[in-house]
Every structure is written in structure tokens, then in C-alpha cells.
C-alpha positions as CSV (number, residue, x, y, z in Angstrom):
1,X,0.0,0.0,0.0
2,X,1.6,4.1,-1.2
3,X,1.5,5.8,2.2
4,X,1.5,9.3,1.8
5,X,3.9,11.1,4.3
6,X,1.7,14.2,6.3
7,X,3.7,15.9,8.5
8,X,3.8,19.8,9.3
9,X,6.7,20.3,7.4
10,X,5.5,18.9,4.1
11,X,2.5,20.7,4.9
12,X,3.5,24.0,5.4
13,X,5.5,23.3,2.2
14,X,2.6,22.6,0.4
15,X,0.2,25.5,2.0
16,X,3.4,28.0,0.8
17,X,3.7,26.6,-2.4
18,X,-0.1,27.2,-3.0
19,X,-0.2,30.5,-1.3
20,X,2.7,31.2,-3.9
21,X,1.0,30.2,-6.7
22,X,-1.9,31.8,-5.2
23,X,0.3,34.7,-5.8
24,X,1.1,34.2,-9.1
25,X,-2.5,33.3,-10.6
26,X,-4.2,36.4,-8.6
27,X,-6.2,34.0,-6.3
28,X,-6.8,35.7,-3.0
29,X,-5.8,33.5,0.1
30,X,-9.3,32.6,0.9
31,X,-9.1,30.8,-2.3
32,X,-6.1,29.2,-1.6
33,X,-7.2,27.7,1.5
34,X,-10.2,26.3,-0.2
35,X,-7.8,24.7,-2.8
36,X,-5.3,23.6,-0.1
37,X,-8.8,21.8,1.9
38,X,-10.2,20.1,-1.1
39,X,-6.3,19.1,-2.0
40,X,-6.1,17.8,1.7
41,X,-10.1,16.6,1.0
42,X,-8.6,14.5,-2.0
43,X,-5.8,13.2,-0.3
44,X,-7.4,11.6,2.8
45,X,-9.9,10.4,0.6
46,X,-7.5,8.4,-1.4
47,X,-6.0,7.3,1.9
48,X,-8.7,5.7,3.0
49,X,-9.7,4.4,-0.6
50,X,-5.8,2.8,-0.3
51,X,-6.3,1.7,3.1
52,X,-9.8,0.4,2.1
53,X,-7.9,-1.5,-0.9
54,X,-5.5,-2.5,1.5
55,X,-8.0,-4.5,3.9
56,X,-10.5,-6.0,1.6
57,X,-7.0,-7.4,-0.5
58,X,-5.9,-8.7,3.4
59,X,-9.3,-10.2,3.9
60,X,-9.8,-11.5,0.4
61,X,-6.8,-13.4,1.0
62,X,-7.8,-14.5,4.0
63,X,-11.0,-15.7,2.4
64,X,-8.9,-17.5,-0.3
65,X,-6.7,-19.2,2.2
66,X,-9.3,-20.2,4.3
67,X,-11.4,-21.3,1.0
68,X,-8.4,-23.3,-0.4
69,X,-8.6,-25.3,2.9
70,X,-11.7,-25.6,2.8
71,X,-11.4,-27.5,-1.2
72,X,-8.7,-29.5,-0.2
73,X,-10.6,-31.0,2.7
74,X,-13.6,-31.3,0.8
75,X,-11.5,-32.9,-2.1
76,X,-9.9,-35.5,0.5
77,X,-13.3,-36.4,2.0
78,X,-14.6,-36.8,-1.7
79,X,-11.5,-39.3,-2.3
80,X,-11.9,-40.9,1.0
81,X,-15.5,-41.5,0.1
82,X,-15.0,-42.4,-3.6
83,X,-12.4,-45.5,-2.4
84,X,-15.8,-46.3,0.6
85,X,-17.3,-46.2,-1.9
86,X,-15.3,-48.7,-4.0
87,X,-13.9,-51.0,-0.7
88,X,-18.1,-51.8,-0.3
89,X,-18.9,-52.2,-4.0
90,X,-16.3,-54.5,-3.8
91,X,-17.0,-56.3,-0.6
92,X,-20.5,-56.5,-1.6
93,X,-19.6,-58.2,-4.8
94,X,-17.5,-60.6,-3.0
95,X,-20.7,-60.9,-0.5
96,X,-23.2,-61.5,-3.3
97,X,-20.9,-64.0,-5.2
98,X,-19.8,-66.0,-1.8
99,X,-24.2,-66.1,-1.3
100,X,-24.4,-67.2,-4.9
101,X,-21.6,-70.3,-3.8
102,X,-24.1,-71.3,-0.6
103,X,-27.1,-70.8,-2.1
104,X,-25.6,-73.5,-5.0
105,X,-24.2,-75.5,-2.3
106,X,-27.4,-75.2,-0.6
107,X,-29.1,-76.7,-3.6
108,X,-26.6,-79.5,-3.7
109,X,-27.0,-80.5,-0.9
110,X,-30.5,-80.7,-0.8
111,X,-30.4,-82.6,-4.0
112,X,-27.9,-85.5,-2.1
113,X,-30.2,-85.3,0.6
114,X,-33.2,-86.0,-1.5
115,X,-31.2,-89.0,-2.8
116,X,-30.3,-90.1,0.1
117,X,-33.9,-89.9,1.8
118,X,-35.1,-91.9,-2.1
119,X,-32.3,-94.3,-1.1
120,X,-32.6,-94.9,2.3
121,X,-35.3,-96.9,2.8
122,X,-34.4,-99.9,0.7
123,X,-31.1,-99.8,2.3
124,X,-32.7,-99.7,5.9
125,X,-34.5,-102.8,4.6
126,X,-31.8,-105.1,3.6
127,X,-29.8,-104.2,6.6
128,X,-32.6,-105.1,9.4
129,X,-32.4,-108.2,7.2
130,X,-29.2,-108.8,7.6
131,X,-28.7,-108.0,10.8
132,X,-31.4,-111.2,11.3
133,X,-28.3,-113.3,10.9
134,X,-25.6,-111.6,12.8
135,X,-24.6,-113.6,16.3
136,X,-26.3,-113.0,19.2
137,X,-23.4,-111.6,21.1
138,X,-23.1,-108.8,18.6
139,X,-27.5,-108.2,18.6
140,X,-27.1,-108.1,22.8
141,X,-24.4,-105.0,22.3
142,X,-26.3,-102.2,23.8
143,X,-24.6,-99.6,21.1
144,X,-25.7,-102.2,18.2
145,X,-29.5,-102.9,19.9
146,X,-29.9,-98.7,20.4
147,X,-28.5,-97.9,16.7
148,X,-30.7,-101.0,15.4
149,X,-34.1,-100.1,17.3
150,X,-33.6,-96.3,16.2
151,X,-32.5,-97.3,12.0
152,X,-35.5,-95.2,9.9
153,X,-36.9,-93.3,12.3
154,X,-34.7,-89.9,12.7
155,X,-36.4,-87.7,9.4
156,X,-33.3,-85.9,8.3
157,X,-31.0,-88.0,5.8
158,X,-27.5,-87.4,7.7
159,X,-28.9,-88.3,10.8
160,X,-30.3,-91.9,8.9
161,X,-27.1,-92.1,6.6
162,X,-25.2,-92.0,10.7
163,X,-27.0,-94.8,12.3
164,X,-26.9,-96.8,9.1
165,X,-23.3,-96.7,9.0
166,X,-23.0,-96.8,12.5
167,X,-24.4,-100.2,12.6
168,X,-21.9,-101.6,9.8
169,X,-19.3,-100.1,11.9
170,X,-20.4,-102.1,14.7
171,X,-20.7,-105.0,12.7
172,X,-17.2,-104.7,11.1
173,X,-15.6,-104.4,14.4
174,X,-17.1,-107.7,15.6
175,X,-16.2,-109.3,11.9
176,X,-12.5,-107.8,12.0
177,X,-11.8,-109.9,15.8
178,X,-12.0,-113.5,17.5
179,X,-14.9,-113.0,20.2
180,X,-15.1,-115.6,22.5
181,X,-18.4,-115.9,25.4
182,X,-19.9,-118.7,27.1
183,X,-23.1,-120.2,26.7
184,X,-25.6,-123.3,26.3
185,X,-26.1,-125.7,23.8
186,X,-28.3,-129.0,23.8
187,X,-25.8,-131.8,23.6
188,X,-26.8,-135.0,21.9
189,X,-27.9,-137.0,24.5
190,X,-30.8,-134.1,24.9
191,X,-28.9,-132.1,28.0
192,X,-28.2,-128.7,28.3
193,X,-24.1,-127.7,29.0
194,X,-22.4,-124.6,28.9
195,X,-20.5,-123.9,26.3
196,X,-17.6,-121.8,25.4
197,X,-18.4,-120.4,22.2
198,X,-15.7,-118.9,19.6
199,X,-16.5,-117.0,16.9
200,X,-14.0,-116.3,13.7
201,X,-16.0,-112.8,12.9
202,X,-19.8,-113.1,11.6
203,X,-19.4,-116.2,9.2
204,X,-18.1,-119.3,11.7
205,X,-18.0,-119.9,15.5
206,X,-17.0,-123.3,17.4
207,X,-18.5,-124.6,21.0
208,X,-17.2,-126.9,23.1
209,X,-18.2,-127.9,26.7
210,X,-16.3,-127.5,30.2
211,X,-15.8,-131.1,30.4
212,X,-15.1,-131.7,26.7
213,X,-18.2,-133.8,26.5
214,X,-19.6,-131.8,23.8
215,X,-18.5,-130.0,20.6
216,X,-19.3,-128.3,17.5
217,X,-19.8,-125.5,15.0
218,X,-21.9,-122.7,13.8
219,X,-23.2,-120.8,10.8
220,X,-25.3,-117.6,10.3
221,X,-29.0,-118.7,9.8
222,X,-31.8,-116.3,9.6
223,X,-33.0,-115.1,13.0
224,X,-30.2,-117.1,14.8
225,X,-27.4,-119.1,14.2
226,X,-27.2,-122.7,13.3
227,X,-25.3,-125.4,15.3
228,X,-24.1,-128.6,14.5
229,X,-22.6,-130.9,17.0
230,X,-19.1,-132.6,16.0
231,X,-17.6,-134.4,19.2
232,X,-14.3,-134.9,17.5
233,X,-13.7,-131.3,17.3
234,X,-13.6,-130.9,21.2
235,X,-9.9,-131.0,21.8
236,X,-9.0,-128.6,18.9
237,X,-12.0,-126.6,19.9
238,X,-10.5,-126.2,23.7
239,X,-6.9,-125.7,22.7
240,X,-8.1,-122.7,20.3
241,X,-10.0,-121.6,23.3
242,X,-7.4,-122.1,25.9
243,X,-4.9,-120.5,23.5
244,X,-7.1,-117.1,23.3
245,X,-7.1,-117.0,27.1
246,X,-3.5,-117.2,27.0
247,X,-3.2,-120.5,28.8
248,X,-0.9,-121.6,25.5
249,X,2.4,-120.6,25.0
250,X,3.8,-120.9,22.9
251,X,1.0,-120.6,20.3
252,X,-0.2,-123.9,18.4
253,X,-1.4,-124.6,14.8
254,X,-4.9,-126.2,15.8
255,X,-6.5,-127.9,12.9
256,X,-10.9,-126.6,12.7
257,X,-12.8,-127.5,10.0
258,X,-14.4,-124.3,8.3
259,X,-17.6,-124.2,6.8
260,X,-18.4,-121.6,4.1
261,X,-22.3,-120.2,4.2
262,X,-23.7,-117.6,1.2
263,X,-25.9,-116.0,2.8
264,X,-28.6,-114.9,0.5
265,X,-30.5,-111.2,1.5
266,X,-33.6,-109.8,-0.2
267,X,-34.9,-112.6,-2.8
């Protein structure tokens, strides 16, 4: 801003020079003074006119300072939006396509459970079937009797497909071991003894009495096993027995006869 020097020196100057000219153009020094007021008029005026100029140029740039703020925060909220923006367009993309994957999984899997729940019942059928000819010591297992009672009755197919398989489990544990309890047999003379009974898995077993009196072999039958008595087995029947108790050492070849049964299931 032009700042205009006004002190009494520069004034008088100036009122002289006037007067002077006053002088020289014939003005009287009333007229002067009205000249030197409206000079002095002029010049404050454009004093405060620059002074004016002056503040509204300080507070314009002000304004502009505080306005360019203002921008660049609006412009790094718009950016900070616009990649919101983006980040959830994408996440809801991935969202809708991992909804898309379940929903198809969804549909698979109800389409494997509808074939299981077609399947199921035929399969529930032959198995009660054949569990008709597993031994009794298997049948009396109270995991095997609980899994047998409940096969067809839960409504949802994994909870059928479980017990299913959870009887053949049962089942192949019992076939996969030598299981040996006791119990009674008619001998041939029409008396009832107890028996040790040892079973080779589901497909063979062999008896033989306490005193040796008695002796034979078993195969699966429909709704219980079928024994034939064989009293020349009972000293290979007792050694196999006393060897699973541990009462032989070392172990023994013992000669059994084995009989193979084909078991026929549904027609």
C-alpha cells in the first residue's frame, strides 16, 4: 500500500507553495485555502480508498486461504469417500458372489439329501435283514441294539445315513476280531451244558463244553445261528480256546474245519 507522508513540514511546504502560486495566478488567500482543503479533502480520501484497498486485499486473502482449505478438505473427504465407496462395492460383490456359492451348495446339498432320503429306505431294509443273521453276542451289544431299534426313524437324511453306518461299523468291528463268550447248547444225549463259544467274525463260531463232553460248529442262519454238534472237534475246539485266554504258550497250529455259508439277503 503508497503511504503518503503528512507531516507539518511537508504541509506548510505545500500551503506556501499554493499560497505562492496563489500569488502568481491572482487568487486571494481565501481561495487558496479552499484549494489547499479540497487538496487535503482528495488526499485523505484516497487514503482511506488505499487503506480500504488494503483491507479487503488482506481479507480476500484471508478468504482465499481459508477457501483453499476448505477445497482440499472437501476434495480428500470426496476421495476418502469415492475408495468407501469402491472397498463396499467390492465387498458386496464378493458378499453377493460367496451367497451365490451357498445358495448352489445349498441346492446341492438338498439334491444329495433327496437321494439319500429316495435311497434310504431300501437300504434300511436289507440291513434289518441282515442284521437277522448276525450272532447273538453282537445283537445283545447295547450300542448295536440302540442304533438297530432307532435305523429309519430320525427324518433328516444325515442323521439316517449315521445310524446306518454306524451299525456296519459295529458290525465290522465284531467281523475284523476273534470273540469268545460262554453259553448253552443241547448236547446229543438231549442235555443242556455250557459252552464256550468262539467266533471267527460273523461267518463261523465253534462250542465246546467245560468237560469236553460236547463239541461243534456254527453258521449264520436267519434269526439265529445254526449249530451242529461234532464231538471230535472238542480238543481242537479247547486248545483254540485255551490259547485265546492265553493258557498256551507258545502258540499252536490247531486244525478246525471251516464251513463256508452264502448268505442270500432280499430274494
Amino acid at each position: 500500500m503508497l503511504k503518503i507522508p503528512m507531516n507539518k513540514s511537508v504541509f506548510c511546504g505545500g500551503l506556501a507553495l499554493l499560497m505562492g502560486l496563489g500569488h502568481v495566478s491572482g487568487q486571494s488567500p481565501a481561495e487558496v485555502r479552499q484549494q489547499i482543503e479540497a487538496t487535503n479533502t482528495t488526499i485523505s480520501e484516497m487514503v482511506r480508498v488505499r487503506q480500504s484497498l488494503s483491507e479487503t486485499r488482506r481479507d480476500w486473502d484471508i478468504f482465499q486461504e481459508i477457501a483453499q482449505r476448505r477445497i482440499d478438505l472437501f476434495r480428500t473427504e470426496r476421495d476418502t469417500l469415492r475408495e468407501n465407496i469402491r472397498l463396499t462395492e467390492e465387498r458386496t460383490t464378493q458378499a453377493e458372489r460367496r451367497i451365490a456359492e451357498i445358495r448352489a451348495d445349498m441346492e446341492m446339498a438338498r439334491g444329495a439329501n433327496r437321494i439319500v432320503l429316495e435311497a434310504m429306505p431300501a437300504l434300511e431294509a436289507r440291513l434289518r435283514e441282515l442284521a437277522e443273521y448276525f450272532p447273538a453276542p453282537l445283537r445283545s451289544r447295547p450300542a448295536f441294539d440302540r442304533l438297530l431299534s432307532q435305523l429309519g426313524r430320525p427324518t433328516q437324511a444325515s442323521d439316517r445315513m449315521q445310524m446306518f453306518i454306524g451299525i456296519l461299523n459295529e458290525a465290522d468291528r465284531f467281523n475284523s476280531v476273534f470273540t469268545l463268550v460262554q453259553d448253552e447248547r443241547t448236547a446229543a444225549n438231549g442235555e443242556i451244558v455250557l459252552v464256550d463259544v468262539l467266533y471267527i467274525g460273523l461267518g463261523f463260531a465253534y462250542y465246546v463244553s467245560q468237560d469236553g463232553s460236547s463239541a461243534g460248529y456254527g453258521v449264520p442262519a436267519r434269526g439265529g445261528w445254526s449249530w451242529t454238534e461234532q464231538a471230535n472237534l472238542a480238543n481242537s475246539v479247547r486248545q483254540a480256546v485255551d490259547f485265546y485266554n492265553g493258557r498256551v504258550k507258545p502258540a499252536q497250529a490247531v486244525p478246525l474245519p471251516v464251513r463256508v455259508t452264502n448268505v442270500q439277503i432280499g430274494g
